[in-house]
C-alpha positions in Angstrom: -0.6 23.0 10.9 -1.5 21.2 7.6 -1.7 17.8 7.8 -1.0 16.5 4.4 2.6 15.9 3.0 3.7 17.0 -0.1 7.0 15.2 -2.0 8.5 15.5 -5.2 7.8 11.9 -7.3 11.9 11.7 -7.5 12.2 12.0 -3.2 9.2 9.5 -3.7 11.7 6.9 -5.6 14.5 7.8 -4.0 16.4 5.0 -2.1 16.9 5.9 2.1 17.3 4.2 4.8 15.7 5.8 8.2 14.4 4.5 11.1 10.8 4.6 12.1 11.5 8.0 14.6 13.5 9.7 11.7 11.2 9.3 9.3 8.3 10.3 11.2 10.7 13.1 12.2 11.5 14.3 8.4 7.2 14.4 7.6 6.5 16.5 10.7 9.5 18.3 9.6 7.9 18.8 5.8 4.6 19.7 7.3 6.3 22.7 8.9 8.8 23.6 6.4 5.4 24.0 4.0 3.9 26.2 6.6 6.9 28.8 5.6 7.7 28.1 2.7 7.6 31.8 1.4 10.3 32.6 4.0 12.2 29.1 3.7 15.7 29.1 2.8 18.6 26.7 3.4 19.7 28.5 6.6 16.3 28.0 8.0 16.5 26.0 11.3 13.5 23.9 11.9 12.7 23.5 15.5 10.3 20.2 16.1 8.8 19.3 19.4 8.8 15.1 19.6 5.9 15.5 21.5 4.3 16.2 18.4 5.0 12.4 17.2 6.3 10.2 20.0 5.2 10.5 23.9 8.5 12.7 24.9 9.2 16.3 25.9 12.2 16.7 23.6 12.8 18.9 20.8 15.4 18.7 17.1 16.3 21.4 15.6 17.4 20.7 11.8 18.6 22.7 8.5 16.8 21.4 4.4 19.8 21.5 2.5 19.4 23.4 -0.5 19.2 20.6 -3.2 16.2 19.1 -0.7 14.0 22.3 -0.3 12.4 21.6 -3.8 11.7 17.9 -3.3 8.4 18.9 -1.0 8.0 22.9 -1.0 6.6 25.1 -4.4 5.9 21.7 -6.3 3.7 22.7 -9.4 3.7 19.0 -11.1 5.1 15.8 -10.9 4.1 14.8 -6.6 2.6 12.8 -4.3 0.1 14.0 -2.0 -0.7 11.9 1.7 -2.0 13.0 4.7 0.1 12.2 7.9 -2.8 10.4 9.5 -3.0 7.5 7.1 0.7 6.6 8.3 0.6 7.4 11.6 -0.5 4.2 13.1 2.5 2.3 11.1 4.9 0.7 12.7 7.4 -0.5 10.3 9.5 1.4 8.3 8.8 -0.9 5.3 4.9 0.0 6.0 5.6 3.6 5.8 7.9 3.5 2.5 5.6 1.2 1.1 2.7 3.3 1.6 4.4 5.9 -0.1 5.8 4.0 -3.2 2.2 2.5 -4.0 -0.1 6.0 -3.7 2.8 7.5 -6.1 0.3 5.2 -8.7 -3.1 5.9 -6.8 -4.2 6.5 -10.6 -3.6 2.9 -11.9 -3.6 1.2 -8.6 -0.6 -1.0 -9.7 3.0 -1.2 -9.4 5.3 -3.4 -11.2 8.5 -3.4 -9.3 11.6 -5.3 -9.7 12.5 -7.5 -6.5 16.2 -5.4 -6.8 14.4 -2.2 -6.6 11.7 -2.9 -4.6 14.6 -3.9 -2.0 16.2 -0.4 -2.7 14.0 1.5 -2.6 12.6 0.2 1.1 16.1 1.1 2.2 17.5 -2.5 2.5 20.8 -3.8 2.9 22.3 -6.4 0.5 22.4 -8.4 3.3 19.3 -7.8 5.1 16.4 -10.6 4.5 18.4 -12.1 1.5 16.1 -15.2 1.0 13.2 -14.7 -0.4 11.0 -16.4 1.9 12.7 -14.0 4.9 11.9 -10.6 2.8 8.3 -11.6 2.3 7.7 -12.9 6.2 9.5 -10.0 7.5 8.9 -7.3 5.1 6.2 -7.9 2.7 3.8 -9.5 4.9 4.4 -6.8 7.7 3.9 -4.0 6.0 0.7 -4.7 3.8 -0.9 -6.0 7.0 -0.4 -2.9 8.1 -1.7 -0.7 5.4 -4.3 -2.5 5.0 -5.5 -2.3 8.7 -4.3 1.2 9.1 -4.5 3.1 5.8 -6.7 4.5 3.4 -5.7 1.7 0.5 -6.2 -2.3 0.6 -3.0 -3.7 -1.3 -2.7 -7.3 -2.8 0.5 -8.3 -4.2 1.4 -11.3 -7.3 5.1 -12.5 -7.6 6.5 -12.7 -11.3 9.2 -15.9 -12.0 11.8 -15.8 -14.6 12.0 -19.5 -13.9 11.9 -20.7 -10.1 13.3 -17.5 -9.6 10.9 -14.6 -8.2 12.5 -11.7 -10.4 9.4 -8.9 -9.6 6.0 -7.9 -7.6 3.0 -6.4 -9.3 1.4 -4.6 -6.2 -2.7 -3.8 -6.9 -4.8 -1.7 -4.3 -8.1 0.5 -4.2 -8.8 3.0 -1.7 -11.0 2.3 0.4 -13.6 4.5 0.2 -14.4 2.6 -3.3 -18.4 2.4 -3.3 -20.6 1.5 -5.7 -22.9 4.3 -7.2 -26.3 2.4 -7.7 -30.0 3.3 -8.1 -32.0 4.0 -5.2 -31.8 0.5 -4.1 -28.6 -1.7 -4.5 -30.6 -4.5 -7.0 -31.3 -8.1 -5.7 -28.3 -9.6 -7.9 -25.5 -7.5 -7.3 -24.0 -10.2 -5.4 -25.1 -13.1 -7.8 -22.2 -15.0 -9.9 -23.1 -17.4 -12.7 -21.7 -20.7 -12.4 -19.3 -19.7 -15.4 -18.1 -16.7 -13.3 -17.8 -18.7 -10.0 -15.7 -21.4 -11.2 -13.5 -18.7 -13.1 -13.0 -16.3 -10.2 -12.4 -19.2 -7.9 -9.5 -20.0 -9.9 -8.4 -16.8 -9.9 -9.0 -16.0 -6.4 -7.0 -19.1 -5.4 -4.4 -19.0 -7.4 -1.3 -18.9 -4.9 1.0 -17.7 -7.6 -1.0 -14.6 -8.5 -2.9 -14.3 -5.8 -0.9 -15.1 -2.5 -2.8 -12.7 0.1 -5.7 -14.7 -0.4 -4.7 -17.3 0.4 -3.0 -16.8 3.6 -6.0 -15.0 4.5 -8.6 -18.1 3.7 -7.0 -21.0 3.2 -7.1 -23.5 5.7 -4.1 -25.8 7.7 -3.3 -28.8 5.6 -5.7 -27.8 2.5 -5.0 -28.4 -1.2 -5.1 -26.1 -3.6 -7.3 -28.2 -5.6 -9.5 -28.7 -2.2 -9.3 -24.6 -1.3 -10.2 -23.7 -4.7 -13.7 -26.4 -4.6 -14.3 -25.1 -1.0 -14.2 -21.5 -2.8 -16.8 -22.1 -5.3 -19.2 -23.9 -3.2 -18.7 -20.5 -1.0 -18.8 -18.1 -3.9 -22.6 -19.7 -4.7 -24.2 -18.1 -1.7 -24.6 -14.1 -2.4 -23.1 -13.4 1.8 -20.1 -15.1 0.6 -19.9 -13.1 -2.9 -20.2 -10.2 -0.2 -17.3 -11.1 2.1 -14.8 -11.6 -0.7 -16.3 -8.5 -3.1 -12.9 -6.4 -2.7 -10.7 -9.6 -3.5 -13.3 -10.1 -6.7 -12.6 -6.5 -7.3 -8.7 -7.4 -6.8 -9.0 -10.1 -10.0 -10.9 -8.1 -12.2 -14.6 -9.1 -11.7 -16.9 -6.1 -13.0 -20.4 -6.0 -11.2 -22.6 -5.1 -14.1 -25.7 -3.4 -11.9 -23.1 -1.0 -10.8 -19.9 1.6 -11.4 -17.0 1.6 -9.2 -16.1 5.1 -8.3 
């Protein structure tokens, strides 16, 4: 059986809410509705073995209702392409939908999202994770440390305020398999920064509004921003340094001149 899942951009958008096992459940189910899809109709019955996505000797049996069948079978334009593996070690629902919304844009790497739809469209209830502070511990954070660990994408995320009010998300990620096409020898400076491009990028990279991942992911326990942003460029100096935060540099629009990103 294929591996790779196929869904209309609309089923894409859509807002759902499924559990983890259901929707794990619904892409097995696409993987082998696509495997018949000549024969396929709406009184097709589906028969899936769970063993083929959780450790249990079970089996569903399920019907595509008609208005569905198009959403991920005889697509010609206009869908999203995955394979199952890169969301198979997700654990989170949010992980899995997220995944999903984000390599709708693989082109552009970004999504601008409104908080609303964001919440939506991950198939949360008005009342679930409500404050702000709850949906980005329980929700955000969960699920793009997760497809970062476990995907093919690294995904950073800046907040936009209307205000003191967070009103939207701009999501950026690369895949990961972004290398740099050099010469026959990556050249001596490809990891050297000017002072003027050190202090900028440290301000960049630091900047908790824009930049929040990095920070959680460097910042130190009782540090100003002012002190994590000098710590930063006194890092950003030495070329191993340059090399450990390359993919964040990437993130805030740095452009290594020795080199094209493919």
């Amino acid at each position: 059986m294929s591996n790779v899942i196929y869904k209309d951009n609309n089923l894409i958008e859509a807002s759902y809410a499924l559990n983890l096992s259901e929707q794990r459940l619904i892409l097995i189910a696409i993987l082998a509705a696509r495997e018949i899809e000549k024969e396929l109709t709406a009184e097709t019955m589906l028969t899936i073995h769970a063993s083929e996505y959780i450790k249990e000797a079970a089996c569903v049996q399920l019907i595509f209702a008609p208005d569905i069948l198009p959403l991920f079978i005889k697509l010609e334009e206009k869908f999203t392409r995955y394979e199952l593996k890169q969301i198979s070690q997700l654990t989170s629902v949010y992980s899995i939908r997220l995944y999903e919304l984000l390599i709708r844009w693989r082109s552009t790497g970004k999504l601008y999202v409104p908080i609303a739809d964001l919440r939506e469209k991950l198939g949360l209830l008005e009342d679930e994770y409500s404050q702000m502070g709850d949906f980005k511990k329980r929700v955000l954070k969960v699920a793009i440390e997760q497809i970062n660990k476990f995907t093919d994408i690294e995904v950073t995320y800046t907040q936009k305020k209307e205000g003191r009010t967070i009103t939207d998300i701009e999501f950026t990620f690369f895949e990961k398999d972004t290398v740099l096409i050099l010469s026959d020898r990556a050249p001596e400076n490809l990891y050297k920064l000017t002072a003027k491009q050190i202090s900028y990028f440290a301000q960049k990279l630091c900047d908790i509004d824009d930049n929040p991942d990095f920070g959680r992911a460097f910042g130190k326990i009782g540090e100003t921003q002012e002190d994590f942003q000098e710590r930063i460029e006194a890092e950003l100096t030495d070329q191993e340094n340059v090399k450990k935060y390359f993919s964040h540099l990437l993130n805030v629009g740095y452009k290594p001149k020795n080199g094209k990103q493919k």
